[in-house]
C-alpha positions as CSV (number, residue, x, y, z in Angstrom):
1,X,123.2,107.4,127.9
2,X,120.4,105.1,128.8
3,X,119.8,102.1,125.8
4,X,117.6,99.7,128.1
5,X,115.7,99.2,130.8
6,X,114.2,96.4,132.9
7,X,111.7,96.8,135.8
8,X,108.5,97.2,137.6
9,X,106.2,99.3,135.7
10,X,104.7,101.4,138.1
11,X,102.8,104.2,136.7
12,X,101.1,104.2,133.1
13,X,99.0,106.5,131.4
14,X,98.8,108.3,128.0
15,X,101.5,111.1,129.0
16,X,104.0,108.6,130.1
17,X,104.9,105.8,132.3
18,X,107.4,105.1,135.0
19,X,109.5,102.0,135.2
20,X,110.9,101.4,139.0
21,X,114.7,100.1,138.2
22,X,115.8,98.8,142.2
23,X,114.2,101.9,143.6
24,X,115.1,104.1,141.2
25,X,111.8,105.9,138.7
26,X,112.4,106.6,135.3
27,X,109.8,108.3,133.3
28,X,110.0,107.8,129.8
29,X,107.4,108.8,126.7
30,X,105.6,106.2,124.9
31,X,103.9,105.8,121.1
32,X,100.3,104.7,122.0
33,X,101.0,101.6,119.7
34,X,103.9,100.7,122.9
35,X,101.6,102.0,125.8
36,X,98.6,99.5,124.8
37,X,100.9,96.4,124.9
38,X,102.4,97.2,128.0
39,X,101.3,95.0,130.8
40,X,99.3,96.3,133.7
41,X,100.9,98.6,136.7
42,X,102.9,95.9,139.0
43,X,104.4,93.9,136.0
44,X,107.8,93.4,135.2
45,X,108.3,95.0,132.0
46,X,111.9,95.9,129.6
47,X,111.8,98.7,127.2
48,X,114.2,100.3,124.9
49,X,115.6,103.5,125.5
50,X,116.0,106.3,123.0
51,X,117.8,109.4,125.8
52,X,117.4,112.8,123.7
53,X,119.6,115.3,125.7
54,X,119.2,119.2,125.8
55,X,120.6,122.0,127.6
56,X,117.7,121.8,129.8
57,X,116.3,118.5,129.6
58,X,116.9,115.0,129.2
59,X,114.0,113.2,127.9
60,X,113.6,109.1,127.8
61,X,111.4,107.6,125.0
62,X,111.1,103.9,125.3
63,X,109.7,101.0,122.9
64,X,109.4,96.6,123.7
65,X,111.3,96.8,120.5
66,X,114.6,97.3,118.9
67,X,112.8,98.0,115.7
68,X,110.5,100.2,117.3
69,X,113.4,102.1,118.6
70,X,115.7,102.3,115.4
71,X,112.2,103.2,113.7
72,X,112.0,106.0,116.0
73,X,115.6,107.0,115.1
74,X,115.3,107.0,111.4
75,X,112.1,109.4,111.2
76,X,114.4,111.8,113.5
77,X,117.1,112.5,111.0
78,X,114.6,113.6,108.6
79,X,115.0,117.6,108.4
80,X,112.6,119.2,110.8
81,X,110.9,116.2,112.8
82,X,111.8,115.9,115.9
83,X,111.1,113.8,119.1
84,X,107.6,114.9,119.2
85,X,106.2,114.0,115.7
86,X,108.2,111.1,115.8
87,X,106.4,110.0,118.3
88,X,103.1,110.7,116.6
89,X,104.0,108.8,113.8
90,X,104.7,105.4,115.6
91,X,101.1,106.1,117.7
92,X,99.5,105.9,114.7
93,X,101.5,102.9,112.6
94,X,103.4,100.5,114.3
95,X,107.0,100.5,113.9
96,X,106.9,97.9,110.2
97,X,103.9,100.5,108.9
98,X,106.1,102.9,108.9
99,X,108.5,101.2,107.2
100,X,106.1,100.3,104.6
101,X,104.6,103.2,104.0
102,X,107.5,105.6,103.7
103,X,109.3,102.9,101.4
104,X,105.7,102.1,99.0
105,X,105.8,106.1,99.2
106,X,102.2,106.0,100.7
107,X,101.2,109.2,101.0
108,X,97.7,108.3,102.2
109,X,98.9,106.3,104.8
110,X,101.4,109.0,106.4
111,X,98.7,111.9,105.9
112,X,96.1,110.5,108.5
113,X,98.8,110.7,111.2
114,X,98.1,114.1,113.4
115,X,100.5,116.9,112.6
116,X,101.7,115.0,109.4
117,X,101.0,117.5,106.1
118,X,101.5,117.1,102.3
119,X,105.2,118.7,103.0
120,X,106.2,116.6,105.6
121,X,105.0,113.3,104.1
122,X,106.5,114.4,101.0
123,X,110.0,114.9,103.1
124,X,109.9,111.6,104.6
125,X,109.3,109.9,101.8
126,X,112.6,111.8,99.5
127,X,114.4,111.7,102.6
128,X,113.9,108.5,104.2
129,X,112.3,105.7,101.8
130,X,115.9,104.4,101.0
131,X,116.9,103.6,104.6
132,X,113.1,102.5,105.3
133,X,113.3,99.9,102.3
134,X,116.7,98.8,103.4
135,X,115.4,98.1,106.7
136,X,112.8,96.3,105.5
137,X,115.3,94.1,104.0
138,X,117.0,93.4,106.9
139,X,113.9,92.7,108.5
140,X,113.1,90.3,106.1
141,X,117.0,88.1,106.2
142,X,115.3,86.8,109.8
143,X,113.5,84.7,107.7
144,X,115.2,81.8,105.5
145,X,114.3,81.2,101.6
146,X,112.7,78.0,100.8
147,X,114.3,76.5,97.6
148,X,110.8,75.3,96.3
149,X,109.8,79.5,96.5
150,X,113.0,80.1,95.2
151,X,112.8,78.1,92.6
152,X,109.3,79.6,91.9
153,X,109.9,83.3,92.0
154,X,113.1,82.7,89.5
155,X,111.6,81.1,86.8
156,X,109.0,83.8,86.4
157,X,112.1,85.9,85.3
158,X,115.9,86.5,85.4
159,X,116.5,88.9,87.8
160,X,118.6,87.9,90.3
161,X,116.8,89.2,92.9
162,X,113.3,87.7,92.6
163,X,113.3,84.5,94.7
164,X,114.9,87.3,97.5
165,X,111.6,89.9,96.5
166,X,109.3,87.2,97.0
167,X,110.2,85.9,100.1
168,X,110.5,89.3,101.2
169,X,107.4,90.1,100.6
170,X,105.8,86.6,102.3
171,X,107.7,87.6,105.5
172,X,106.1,91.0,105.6
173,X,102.9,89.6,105.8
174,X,101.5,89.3,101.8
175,X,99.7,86.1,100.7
176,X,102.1,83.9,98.8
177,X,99.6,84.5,95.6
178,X,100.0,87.8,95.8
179,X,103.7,87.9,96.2
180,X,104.2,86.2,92.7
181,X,101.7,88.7,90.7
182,X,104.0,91.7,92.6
183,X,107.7,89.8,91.7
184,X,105.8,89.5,87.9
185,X,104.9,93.0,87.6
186,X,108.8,93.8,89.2
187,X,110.1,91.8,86.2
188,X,108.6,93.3,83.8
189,X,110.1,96.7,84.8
190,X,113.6,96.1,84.6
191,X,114.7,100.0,83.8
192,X,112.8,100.9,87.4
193,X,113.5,97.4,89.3
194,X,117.9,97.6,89.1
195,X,118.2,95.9,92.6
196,X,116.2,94.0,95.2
197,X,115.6,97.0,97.1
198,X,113.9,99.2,94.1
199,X,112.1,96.2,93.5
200,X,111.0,95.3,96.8
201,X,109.7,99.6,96.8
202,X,108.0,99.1,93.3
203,X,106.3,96.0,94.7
204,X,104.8,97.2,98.1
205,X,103.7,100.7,96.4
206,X,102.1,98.3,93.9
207,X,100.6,96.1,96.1
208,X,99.6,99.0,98.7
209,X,97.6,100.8,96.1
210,X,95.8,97.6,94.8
211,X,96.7,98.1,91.2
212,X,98.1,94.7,89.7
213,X,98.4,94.2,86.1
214,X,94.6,94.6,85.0
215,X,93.7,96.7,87.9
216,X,92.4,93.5,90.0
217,X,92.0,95.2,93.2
218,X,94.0,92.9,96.5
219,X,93.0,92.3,100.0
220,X,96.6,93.2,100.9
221,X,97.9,91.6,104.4
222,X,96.5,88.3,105.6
């Protein structure tokens, strides 16, 4: 099984690209959000390989990412999307959208992808927001916890988790003002927020739709 490969990018357009590996071609299947960041035919280039095998193909899908990749992965072992509309959904959202969206359960967000319905949003949402918010966790441990925030996000409450929510939240891209209003409203939903990563859902479906305590509407990402 192919996991990785580094090259010459030789061929690249919207129904795939080649990657030259000491003579060798492989074609592999891009997102669009991949294909525009790739560098121009000629360039040395190192993707991430996802391999699906069938009985009468074997098919190479490759990201820059590792995130990209496991993204990729996850949205396959929801029941009936395959390759294909996986695909579709990371040309549409990049690979920490997705995450987003599926944990904040945005609906919206996943029904403007092509070939994405009410059902199927609905399905990856029941099916997939747990492991989509746990990523996001993970995602979020690259980045270390300042005591000062720390200190902040706890005395707005008890919860162990809320210096953790906060800084979550600031690594994912949300102003730092806007973080504290989300681990508030969190806090004051202890039967819903049990954990850091129900909280960390309530929070970015909060903050997603705009509607903070007194419906002040939010700009969202910086």
């Amino acid at each position: 099984m192919i996991a990785r490969l580094r090259g010459v990018l030789i061929e690249k357009s919207k129904e795939r690209v080649v990657v030259d590996v000491n003579g060798a071609g492989y074609g592999l299947l891009v997102p669009e959000t991949v294909l525009h960041r790739l560098p121009e035919e000629g360039g040395e280039v190192t993707l991430q390989v996802h391999t699906a095998v069938r009985e009468d193909a074997i098919t190479l899908y490759g990201f820059l990412t590792r995130l990209e990749r496991e993204v990729f992965e996850i949205l396959m072992t929801a029941n009936g999307v395959g390759p294909k509309m996986a695909l579709s959904v990371l040309s549409a959202l990049d690979a920490r959208a997705v995450l987003e969206a599926i944990a904040a359960e945005d609906k919206a967000a996943l029904h403007g992808i092509s070939g994405v319905g009410k059902k199927t949003a609905d399905r990856l949402i029941l099916e997939l927001r747990e492991k989509c918010g746990k990523r996001l966790l993970e995602e979020r441990g690259s980045v270390s916890v300042t005591p000062a925030r720390g200190r902040a996000a706890a005395s707005a409450g008890s919860a162990p988790w809320a210096a953790d929510l906060e800084q979550a939240l600031l690594s994912l891209g949300w102003r730092e003002a806007d973080a504290r209003v989300a681990v508030r409203e969190a806090l004051a939903r202890p039967v819903e927020c049990t954990s850091l990563e129900a909280a960390l859902k309530f929070a970015l479906k909060t903050l997603s739709a705009g509607a903070l305590a007194g419906g002040r509407p939010l700009r969202g990402m910086a």
